[in-house]
N, C-alpha and C positions, 0 to 999 in steps of 0.2 A: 921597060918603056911605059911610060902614064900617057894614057891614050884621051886624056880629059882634065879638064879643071872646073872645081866647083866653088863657086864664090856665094859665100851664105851671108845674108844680113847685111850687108854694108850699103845700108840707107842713109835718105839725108836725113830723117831725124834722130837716128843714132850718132850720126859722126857729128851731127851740130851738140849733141851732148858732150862732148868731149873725151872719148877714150882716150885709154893710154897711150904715152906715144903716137898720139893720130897721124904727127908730120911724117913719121918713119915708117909706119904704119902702110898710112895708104900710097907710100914709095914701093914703099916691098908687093904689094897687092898690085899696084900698077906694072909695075917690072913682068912680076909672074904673068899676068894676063899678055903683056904684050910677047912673051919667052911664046907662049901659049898658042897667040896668033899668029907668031911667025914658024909655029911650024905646023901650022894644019891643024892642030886640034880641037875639038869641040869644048866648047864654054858654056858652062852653065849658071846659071845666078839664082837663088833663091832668095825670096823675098819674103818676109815674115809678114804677116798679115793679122791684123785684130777684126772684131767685130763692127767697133764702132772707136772713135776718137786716135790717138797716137799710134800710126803705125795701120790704121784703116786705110782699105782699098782706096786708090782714089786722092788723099791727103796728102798734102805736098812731102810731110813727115815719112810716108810707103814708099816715097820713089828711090828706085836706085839711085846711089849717089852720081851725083851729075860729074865726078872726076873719072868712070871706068867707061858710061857709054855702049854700052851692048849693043854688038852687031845686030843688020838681021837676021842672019844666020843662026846668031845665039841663041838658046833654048831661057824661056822664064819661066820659072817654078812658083806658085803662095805656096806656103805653109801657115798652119796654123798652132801647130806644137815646136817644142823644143826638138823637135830633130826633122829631119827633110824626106824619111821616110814614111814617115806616118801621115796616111790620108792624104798620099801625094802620088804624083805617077815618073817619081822620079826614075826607084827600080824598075818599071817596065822600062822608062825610057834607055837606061843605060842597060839592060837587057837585049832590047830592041838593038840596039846599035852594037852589041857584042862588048860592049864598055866592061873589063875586067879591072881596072887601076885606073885611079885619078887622086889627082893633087889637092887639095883643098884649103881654103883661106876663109878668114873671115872672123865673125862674132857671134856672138860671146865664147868666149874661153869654157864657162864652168856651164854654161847654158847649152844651146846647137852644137856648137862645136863638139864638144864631149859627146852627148848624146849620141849625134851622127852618127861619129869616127867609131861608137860602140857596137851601133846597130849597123854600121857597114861591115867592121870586122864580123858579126854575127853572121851576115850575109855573103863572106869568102872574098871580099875586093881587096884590092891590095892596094895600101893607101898611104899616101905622103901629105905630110902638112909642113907647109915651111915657115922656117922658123922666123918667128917676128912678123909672122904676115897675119898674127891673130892678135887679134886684144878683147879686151873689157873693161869695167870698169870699179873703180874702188870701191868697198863697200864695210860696213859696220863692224868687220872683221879682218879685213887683206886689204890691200895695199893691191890694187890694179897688175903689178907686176910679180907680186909675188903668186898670185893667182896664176899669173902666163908662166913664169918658171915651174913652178908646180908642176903643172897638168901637159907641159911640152917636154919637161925633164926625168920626173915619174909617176907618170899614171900614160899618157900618150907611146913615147916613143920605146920603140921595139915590143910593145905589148899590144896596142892596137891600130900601131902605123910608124911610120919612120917618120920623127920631123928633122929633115934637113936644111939646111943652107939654100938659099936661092941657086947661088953657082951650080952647086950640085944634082937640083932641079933640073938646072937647064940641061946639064951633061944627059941626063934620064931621055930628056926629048932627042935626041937623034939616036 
């Protein structure tokens, strides 16, 4: 059972950059949240945070994307590093709440994402990422997608999380 979902990064001024797959992208991210909130569980969002300009507190570019809407209920996280553990009070929080398994989405692929899913598995969670519910972005060497098959195909799944299928998410929540 995943008793949580963690949605990393997915701001407006990253999605206005253009990730891969954005349109399918943030379908699948939407789906999972809404899978999420119809059965009770806790949501989390983490927000990457700079010092000053792109992605600084405050800047229309920091805010959670205007398409997912977080509850009040919902928990917001800053970050200032590539992972959500670090210099955050996320583990207490899912500590606090007894939180052993959660789901997770979001961006960058080779950046948070990774990171995360390393230091959570370092930490005993047992963790799901669904699949296509993450992107990034091209760069000097890969191709956006080959970066996401990569790291959901071999280096993620059954090593430091199961990435599955939405449908199968959902089956997880009851």
């Amino acid at each position: 059972m995943m008793e949580a979902l963690i949605v990393v990064d997915i701001q407006e001024g990253l999605i206005n950059l253009g990730p891969a797959n954005k349109e399918n992208y943030i379908k699948k991210v939407k789906e999972t949240i809404s899978s999420f909130e119809e059965a009770g569980r806790d949501i989390i969002y983490i927000r990457h945070t700079e010092s000053e300009g792109f992605l600084s507190e405050g800047d229309q570019s920091w805010l959670i994307y205007h398409e997912l809407s977080p509850r009040p209920q919902d928990k917001i996280f800053n970050k200032n590093f590539n992972s959500i553990f670090k210099k955050t009070d996320v583990k207490a929080y899912l500590d606090s709440k007894g939180i052993k398994s959660y789901t997770m989405v979001g961006m960058q692929a080779e950046f948070c994402i990774d990171t995360s899913l390393k230091i959570g598995f370092e930490y005993g969670f047992e963790q799901v990422l669904v699949r296509d519910a993450v992107t990034t972005f091209d760069n000097n060497h890969l191709k956006a997608q080959q970066i996401i098959d990569f790291y959901q195909d071999y280096i993620w799944n059954n090593r430091f999380a199961k990435v599955l299928d939405i449908e199968d998410v959902k089956k997880l929540l009851n």
